[in-house]
MMTF fields as JSON, N, C-alpha, C and O atoms, coordinates in Angstrom:
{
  "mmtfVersion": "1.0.0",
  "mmtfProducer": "UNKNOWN",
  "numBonds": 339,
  "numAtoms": 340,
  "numGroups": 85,
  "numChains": 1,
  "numModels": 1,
  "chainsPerModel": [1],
  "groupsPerChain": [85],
  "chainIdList": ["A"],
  "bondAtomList": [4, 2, 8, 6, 12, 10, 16, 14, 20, 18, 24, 22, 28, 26, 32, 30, 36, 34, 40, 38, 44, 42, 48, 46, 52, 50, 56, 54, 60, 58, 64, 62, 68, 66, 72, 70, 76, 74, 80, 78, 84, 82, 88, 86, 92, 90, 96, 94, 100, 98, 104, 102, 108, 106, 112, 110, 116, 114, 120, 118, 124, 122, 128, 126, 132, 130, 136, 134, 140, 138, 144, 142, 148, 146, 152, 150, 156, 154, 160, 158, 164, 162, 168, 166, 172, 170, 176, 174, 180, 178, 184, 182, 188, 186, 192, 190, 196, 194, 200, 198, 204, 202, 208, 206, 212, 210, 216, 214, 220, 218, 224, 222, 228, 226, 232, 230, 236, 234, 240, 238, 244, 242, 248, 246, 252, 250, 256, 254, 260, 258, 264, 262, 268, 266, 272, 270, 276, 274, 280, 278, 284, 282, 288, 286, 292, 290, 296, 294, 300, 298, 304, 302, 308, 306, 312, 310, 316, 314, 320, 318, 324, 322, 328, 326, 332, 330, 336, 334],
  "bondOrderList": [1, 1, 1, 1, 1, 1, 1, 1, 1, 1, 1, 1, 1, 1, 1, 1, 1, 1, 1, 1, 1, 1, 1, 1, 1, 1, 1, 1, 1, 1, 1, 1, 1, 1, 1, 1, 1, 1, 1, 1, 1, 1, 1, 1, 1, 1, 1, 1, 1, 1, 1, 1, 1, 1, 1, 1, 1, 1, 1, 1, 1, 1, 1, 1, 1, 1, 1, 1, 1, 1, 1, 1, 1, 1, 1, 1, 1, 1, 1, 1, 1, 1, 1, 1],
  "groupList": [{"groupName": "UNK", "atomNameList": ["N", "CA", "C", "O"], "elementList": ["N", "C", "C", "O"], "formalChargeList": [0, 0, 0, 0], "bondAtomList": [1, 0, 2, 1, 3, 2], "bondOrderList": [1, 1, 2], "singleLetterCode": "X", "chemCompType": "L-PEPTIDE LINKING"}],
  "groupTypeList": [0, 0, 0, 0, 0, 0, 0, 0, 0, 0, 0, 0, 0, 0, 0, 0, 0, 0, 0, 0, 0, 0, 0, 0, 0, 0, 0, 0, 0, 0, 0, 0, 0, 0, 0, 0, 0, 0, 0, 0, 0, 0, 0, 0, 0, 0, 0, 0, 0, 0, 0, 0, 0, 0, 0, 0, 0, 0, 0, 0, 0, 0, 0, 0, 0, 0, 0, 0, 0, 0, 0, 0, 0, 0, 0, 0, 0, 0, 0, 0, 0, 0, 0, 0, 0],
  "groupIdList": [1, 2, 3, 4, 5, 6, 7, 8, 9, 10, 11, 12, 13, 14, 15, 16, 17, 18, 19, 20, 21, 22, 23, 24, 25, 26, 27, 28, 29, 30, 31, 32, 33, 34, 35, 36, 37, 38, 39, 40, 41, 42, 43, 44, 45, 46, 47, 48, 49, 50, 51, 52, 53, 54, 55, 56, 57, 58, 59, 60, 61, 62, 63, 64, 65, 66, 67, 68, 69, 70, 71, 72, 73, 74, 75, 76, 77, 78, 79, 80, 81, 82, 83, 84, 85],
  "secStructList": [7, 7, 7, 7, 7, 7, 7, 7, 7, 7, 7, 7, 6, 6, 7, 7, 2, 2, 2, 2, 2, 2, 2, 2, 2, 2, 2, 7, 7, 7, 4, 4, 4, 7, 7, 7, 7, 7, 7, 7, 7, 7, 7, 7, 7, 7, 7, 7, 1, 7, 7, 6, 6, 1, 4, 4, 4, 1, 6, 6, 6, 2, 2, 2, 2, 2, 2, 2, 6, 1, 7, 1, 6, 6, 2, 2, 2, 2, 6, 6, 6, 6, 7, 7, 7],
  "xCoordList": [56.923, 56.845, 58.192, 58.895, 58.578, 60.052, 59.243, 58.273, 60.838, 60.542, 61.479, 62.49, 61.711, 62.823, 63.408, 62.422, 64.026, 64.199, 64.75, 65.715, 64.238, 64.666, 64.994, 64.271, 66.273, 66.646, 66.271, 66.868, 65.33, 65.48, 65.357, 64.758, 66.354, 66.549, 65.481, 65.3, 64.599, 63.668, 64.023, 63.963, 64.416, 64.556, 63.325, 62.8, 63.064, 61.883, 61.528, 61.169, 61.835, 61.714, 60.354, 60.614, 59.471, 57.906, 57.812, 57.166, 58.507, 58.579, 57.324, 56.598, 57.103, 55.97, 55.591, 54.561, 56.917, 57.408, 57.486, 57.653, 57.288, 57.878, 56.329, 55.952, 55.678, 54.125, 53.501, 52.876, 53.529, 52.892, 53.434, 52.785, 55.277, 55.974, 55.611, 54.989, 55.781, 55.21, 53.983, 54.282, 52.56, 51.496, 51.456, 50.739, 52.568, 52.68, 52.966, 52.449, 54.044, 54.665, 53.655, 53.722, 52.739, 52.105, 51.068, 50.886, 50.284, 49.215, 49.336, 48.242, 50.278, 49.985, 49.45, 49.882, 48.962, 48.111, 49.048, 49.261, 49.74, 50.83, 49.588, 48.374, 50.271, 49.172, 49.028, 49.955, 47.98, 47.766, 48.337, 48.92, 48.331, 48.78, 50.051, 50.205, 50.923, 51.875, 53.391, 54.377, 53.339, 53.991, 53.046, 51.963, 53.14, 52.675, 53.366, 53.02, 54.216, 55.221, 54.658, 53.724, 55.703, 55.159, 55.795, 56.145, 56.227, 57.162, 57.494, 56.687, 58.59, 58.616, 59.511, 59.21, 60.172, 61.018, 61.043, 60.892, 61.243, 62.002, 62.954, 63.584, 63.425, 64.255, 64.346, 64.325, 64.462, 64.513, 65.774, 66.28, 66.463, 67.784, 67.73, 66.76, 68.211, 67.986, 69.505, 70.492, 69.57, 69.816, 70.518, 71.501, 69.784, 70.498, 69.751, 68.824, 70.222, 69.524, 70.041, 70.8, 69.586, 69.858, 70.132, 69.388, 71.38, 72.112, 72.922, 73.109, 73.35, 73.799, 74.686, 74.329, 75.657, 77.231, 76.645, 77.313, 75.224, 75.076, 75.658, 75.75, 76.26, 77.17, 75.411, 75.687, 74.225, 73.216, 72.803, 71.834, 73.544, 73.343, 74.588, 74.854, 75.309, 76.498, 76.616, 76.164, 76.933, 77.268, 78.197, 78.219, 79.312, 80.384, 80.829, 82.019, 79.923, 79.588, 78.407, 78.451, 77.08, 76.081, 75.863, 74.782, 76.659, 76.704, 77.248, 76.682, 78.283, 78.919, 78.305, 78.459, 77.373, 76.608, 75.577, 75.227, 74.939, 73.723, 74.435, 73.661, 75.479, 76.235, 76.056, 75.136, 76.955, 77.174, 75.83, 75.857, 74.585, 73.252, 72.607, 71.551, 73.008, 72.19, 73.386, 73.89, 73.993, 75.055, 74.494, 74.526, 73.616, 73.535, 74.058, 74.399, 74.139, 75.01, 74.667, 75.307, 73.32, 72.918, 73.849, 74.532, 73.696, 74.188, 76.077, 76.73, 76.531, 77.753, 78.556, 79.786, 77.38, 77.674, 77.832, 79.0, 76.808, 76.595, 77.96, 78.238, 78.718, 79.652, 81.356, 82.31, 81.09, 82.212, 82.125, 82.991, 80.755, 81.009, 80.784, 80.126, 81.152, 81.554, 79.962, 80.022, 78.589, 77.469, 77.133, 77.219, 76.679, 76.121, 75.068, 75.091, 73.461, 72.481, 72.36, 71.301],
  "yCoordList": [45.245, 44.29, 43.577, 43.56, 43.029, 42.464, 41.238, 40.943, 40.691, 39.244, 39.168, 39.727, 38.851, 39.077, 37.499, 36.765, 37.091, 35.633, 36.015, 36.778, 35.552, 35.902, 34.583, 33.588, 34.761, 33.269, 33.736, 34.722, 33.109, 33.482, 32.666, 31.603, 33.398, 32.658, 32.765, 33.938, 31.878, 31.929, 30.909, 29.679, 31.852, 30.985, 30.562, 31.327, 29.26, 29.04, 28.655, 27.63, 30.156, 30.017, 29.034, 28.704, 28.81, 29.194, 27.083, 26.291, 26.745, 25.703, 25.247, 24.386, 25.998, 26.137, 25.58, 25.608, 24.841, 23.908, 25.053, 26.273, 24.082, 25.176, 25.272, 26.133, 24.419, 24.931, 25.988, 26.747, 26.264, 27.172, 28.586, 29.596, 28.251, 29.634, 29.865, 30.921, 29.187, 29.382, 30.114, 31.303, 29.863, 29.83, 31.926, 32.887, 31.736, 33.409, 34.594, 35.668, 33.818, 34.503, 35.063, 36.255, 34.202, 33.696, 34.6, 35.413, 34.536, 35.493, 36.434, 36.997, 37.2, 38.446, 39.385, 39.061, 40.106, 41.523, 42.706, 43.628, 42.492, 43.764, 45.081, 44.906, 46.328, 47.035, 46.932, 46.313, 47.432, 47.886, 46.308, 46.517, 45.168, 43.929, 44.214, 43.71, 45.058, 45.405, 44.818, 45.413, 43.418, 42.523, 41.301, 41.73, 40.108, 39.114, 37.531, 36.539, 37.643, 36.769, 34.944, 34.454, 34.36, 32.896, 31.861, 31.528, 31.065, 30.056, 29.056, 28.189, 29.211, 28.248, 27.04, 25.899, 27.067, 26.04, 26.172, 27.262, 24.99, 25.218, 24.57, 23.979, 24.423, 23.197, 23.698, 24.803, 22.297, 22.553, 22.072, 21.206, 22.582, 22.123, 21.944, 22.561, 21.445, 21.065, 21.88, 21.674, 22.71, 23.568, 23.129, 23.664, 22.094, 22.11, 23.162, 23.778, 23.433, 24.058, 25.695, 25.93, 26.216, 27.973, 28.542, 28.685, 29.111, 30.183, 31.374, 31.637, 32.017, 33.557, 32.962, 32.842, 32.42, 31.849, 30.672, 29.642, 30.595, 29.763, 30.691, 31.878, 29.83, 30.367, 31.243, 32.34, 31.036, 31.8, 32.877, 33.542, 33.298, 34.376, 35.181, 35.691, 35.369, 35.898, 36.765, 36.059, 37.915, 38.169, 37.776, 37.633, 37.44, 37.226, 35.725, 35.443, 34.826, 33.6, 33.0, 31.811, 33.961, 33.329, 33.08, 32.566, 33.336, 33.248, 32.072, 31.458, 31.444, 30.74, 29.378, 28.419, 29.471, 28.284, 28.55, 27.5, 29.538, 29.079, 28.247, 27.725, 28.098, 27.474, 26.126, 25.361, 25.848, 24.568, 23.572, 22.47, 24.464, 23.806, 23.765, 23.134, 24.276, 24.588, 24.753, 25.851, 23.121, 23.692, 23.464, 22.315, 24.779, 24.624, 25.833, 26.565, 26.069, 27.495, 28.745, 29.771, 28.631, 30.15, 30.513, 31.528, 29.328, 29.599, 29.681, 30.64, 28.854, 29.134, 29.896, 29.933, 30.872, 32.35, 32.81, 32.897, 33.262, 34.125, 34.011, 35.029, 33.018, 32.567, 33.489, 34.117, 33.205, 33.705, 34.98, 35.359, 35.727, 36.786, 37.506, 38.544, 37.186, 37.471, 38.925, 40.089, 38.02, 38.895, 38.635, 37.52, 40.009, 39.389, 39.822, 40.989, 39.13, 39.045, 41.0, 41.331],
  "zCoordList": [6.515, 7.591, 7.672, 6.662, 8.717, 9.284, 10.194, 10.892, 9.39, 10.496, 11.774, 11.351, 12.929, 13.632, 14.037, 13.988, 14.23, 15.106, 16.221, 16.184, 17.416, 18.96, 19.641, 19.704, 20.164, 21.107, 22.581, 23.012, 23.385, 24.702, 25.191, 25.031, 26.357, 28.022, 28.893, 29.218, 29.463, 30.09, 31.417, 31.439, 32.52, 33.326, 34.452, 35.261, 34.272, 35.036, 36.494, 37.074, 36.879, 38.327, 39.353, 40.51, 38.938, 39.088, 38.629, 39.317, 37.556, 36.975, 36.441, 36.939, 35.225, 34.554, 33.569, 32.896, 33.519, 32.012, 30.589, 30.593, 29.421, 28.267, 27.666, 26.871, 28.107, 27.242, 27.846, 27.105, 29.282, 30.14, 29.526, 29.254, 29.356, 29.057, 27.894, 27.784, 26.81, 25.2, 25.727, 25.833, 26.15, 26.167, 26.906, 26.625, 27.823, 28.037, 26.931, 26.62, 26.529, 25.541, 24.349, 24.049, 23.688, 22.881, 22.946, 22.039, 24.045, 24.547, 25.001, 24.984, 25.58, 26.237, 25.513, 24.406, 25.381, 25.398, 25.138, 25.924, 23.541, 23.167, 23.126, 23.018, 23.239, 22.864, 21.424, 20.901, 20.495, 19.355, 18.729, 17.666, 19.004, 18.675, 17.775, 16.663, 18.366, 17.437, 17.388, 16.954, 17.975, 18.164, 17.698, 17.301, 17.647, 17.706, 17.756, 17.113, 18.531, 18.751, 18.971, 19.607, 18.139, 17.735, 18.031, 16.898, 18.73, 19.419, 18.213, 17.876, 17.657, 16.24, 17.245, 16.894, 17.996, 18.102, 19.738, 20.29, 20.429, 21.839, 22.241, 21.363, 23.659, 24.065, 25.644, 26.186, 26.119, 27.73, 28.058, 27.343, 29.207, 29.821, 30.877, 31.319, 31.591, 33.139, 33.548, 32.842, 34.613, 35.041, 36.551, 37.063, 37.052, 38.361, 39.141, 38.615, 40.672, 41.774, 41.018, 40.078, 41.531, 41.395, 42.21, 43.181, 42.107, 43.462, 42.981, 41.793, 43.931, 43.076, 42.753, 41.581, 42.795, 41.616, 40.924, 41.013, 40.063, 38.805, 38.267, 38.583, 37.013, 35.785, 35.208, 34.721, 35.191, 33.989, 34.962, 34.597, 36.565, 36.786, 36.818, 37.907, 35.943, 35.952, 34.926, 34.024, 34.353, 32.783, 32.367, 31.144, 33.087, 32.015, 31.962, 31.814, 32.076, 32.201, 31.429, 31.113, 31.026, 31.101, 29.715, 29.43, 28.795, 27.497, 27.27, 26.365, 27.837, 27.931, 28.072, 27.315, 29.485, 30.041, 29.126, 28.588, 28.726, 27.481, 26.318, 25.517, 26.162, 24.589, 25.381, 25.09, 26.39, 27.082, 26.595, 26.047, 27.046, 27.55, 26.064, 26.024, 24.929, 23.974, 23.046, 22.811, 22.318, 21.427, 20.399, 19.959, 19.506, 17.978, 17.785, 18.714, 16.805, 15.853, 16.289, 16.057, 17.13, 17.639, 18.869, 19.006, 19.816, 20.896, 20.59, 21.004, 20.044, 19.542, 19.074, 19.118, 18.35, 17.704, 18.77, 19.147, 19.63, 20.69, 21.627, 22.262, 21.751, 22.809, 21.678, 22.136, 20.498, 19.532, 18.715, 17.927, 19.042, 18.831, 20.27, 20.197, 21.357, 22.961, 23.056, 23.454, 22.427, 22.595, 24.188, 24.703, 24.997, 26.426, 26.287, 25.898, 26.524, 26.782, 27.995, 28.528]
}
């Protein structure tokens, strides 16, 4: 068995807040329950309006604006080891 840690970008179009999204994530219906994914931590950012030139719809930007919005060591890595989502 493996543990994985996953950072995701969930952009909330729908504005569902983070309990609704946890609550998706949380429940869906893997087959053979061969996932079982567990929301250990979250955080919300306020984002501003959404248009095709936001920096989090861009690739070679959106790494960037996730660090901006979310500076702990994950997102920081992600920006310095130039990872794109």
């Amino acid at each position: 068995m493996k543990v994985h840690r996953l950072v995701l970008m969930v952009v909330d179009f729908e504005d569902l807040g983070t309990d609704q999204v946890r609550d998706v994530l949380e429940n869906a219906r893997y087959p053979n329950r061969c996932i079982a994914p567990a929301v250990m931590e979250m955080q919300t950012a306020d984002i501003g309006e959404w248009s095709d030139d936001h920096p989090l719809n861009n690739s070679t930007t959106d790494a960037a604006e996730f660090a901006r919005l979310f500076p702990d060591d994950v997102a920081v890595g992600i920006v310095a080891k130039g990872v794109q989502p």
